[in-house]
N, C-alpha and C positions, 0 to 999 in steps of 0.2 A: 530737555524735553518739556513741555507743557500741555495744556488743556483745553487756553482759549477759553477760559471762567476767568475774569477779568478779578481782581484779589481788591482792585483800589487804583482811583483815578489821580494819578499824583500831579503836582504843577512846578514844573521850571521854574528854579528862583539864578540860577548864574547859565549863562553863555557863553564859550571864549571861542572861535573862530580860530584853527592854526592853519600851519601851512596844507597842510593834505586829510585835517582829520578836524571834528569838532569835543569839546570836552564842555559837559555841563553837570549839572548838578540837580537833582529831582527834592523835592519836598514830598512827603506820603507818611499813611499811617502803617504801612506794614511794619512789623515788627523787625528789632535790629536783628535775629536769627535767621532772616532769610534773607540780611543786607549784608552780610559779612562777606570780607575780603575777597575776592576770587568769585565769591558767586553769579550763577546765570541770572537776569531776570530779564522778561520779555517786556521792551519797550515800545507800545504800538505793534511788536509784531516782531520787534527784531531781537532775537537773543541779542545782550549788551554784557560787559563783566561790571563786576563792580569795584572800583579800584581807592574807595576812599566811602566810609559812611559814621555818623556820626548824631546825636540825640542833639535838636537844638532846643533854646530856649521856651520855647512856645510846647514843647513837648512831640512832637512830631519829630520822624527821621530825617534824615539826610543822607542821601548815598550819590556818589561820584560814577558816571561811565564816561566811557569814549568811542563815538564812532567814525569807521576811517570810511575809505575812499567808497567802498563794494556797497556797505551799509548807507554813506547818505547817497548815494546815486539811485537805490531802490526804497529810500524813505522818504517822509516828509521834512526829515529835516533839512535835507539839501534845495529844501523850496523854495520859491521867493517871501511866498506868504506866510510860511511858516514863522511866527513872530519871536520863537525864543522863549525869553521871558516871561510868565505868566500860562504859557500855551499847555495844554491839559495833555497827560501819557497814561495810555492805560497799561496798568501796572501786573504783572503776573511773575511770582519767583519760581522757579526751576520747581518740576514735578518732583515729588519724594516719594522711596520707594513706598507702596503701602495704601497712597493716597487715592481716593477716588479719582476715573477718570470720567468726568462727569460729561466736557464738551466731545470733541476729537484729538489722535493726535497732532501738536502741533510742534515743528521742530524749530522756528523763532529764525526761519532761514527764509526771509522774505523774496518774492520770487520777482514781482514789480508792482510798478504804482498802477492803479486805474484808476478814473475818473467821473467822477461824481457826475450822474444826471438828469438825476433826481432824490431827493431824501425830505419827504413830506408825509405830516398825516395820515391817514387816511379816515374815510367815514366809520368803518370798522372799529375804529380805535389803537389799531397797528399803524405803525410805523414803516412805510416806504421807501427803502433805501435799492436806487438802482445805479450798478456801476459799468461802467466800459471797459473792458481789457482789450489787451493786444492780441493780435489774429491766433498770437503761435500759442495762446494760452487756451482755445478752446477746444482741444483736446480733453481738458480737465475738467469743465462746468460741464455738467448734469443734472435733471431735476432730482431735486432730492440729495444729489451731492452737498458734500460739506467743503466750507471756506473760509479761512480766516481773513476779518477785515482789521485792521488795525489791531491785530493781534486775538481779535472777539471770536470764538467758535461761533459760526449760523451754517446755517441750513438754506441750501439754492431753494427758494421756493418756484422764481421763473428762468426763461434764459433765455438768449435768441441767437443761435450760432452763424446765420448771415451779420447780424450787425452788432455781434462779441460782445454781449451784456448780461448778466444776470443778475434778480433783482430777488429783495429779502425783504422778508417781515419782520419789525420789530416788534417785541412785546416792551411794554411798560419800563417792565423792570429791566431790561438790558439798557433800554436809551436812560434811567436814570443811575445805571453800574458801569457805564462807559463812556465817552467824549462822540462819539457816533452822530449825535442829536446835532451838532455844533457844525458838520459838513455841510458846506455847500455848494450846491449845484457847479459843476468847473472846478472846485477842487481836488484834488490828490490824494488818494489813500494808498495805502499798504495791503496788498495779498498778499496771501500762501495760498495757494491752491493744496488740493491734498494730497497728501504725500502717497497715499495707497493707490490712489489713480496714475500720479505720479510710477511709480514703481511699474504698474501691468503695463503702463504705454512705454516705458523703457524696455521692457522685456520681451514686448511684442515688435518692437521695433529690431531688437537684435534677432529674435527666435525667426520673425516670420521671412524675411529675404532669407536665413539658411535653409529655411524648409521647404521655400520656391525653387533655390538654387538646387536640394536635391531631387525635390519630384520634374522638375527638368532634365535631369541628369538621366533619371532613369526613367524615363517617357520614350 
């Protein structure tokens, strides 16, 4: 579980490409207590485990994940563009019990990519980030609804359900606590949609054809 308060921007230092799965290694300052063995941390968006971490010489961490087939087909790492080495992750370890939940919940169960287009300026001095989704995800954007982009809590500030977009304001300090700033127009991010929307439209979907099928019945 997490928050979508982004903890630290880390950067790629190895890449290995295997048969069905990718295995890389993250650079960051989070501390080694929330890099240990087995632990969640949210990469971009995606829970990842951590299967190897280590203090290097420079003083920063190292921690190892791996992800398989489910994970890079709804990430950016299975991109073209995506470059690997050097390429910026925004970092978040697993929620503890106790801790503030300051963004939304966020379960690090990425839903798909959408498509940057636009992520500019603005005169205001916010930050315009608009993205495209796929048809079957606008059940879930509402104004004012919550969304994870690459893992980041925001806030739908617009949307437009004919042509599946919704678009957000950045402040300052989020485009300098996350990699967000660095998309461009045509590129590929990472959603979660949110899970509580999520949940009433599953439930509505089972409840409401039984409670047609019985005011039918008894009509």
């Amino acid at each position: 579980m997490f928050t979508g308060l982004i903890r630290d921007v880390g950067t790629v230092i190895a890449w290995q490409q295997r048969s069905n799965s990718v295995h890389f290694s993250i650079s960051t300052q989070l501390p080694l207590q929330d890099l240990s063995l087995g632990a969640s941390v949210a990469c971009n968006g995606a829970c990842l485990t951590v299967v190897a971490c280590e203090t290097a010489a420079n003083g920063k961490n190292i921690f190892e994940v791996e992800a398989g087939p489910e994970t890079i087909a709804l990430t950016r790492f299975g991109l073209p563009d995506f470059k690997g080495v050097g390429e910026l992750i925004n970092l978040e370890p697993a929620l503890r019990m106790g801790d503030a939940l300051g963004g939304h919940i966020v379960t690090g169960h990425v839903d798909a990519r959408g498509r940057v287009l636009i992520n500019e300026s603005g005169a205001d001095g916010f930050w315009k980030l608009r993205i495209q989704f796929a048809p079957q995800f606008a059940q879930y954007v509402f104004l004012k609804g919550s969304v994870a982009v690459a893992g980041v809590s925001l806030t739908v500030a617009q949307c437009n359900a004919e042509e599946h977009w919704l678009e957000i304001m950045l402040i300052p300090h989020t485009l300098a606590q996350t990699n967000l700033q660095q998309l461009q127009p045509g590129n590929q991010v990472e959603l979660e949609f949110d899970s509580q929307a999520k949940m009433v439209a599953q439930m509505l979907s089972v409840m409401l054809p039984s409670q047609l099928k019985t005011l039918i019945s008894q009509s």
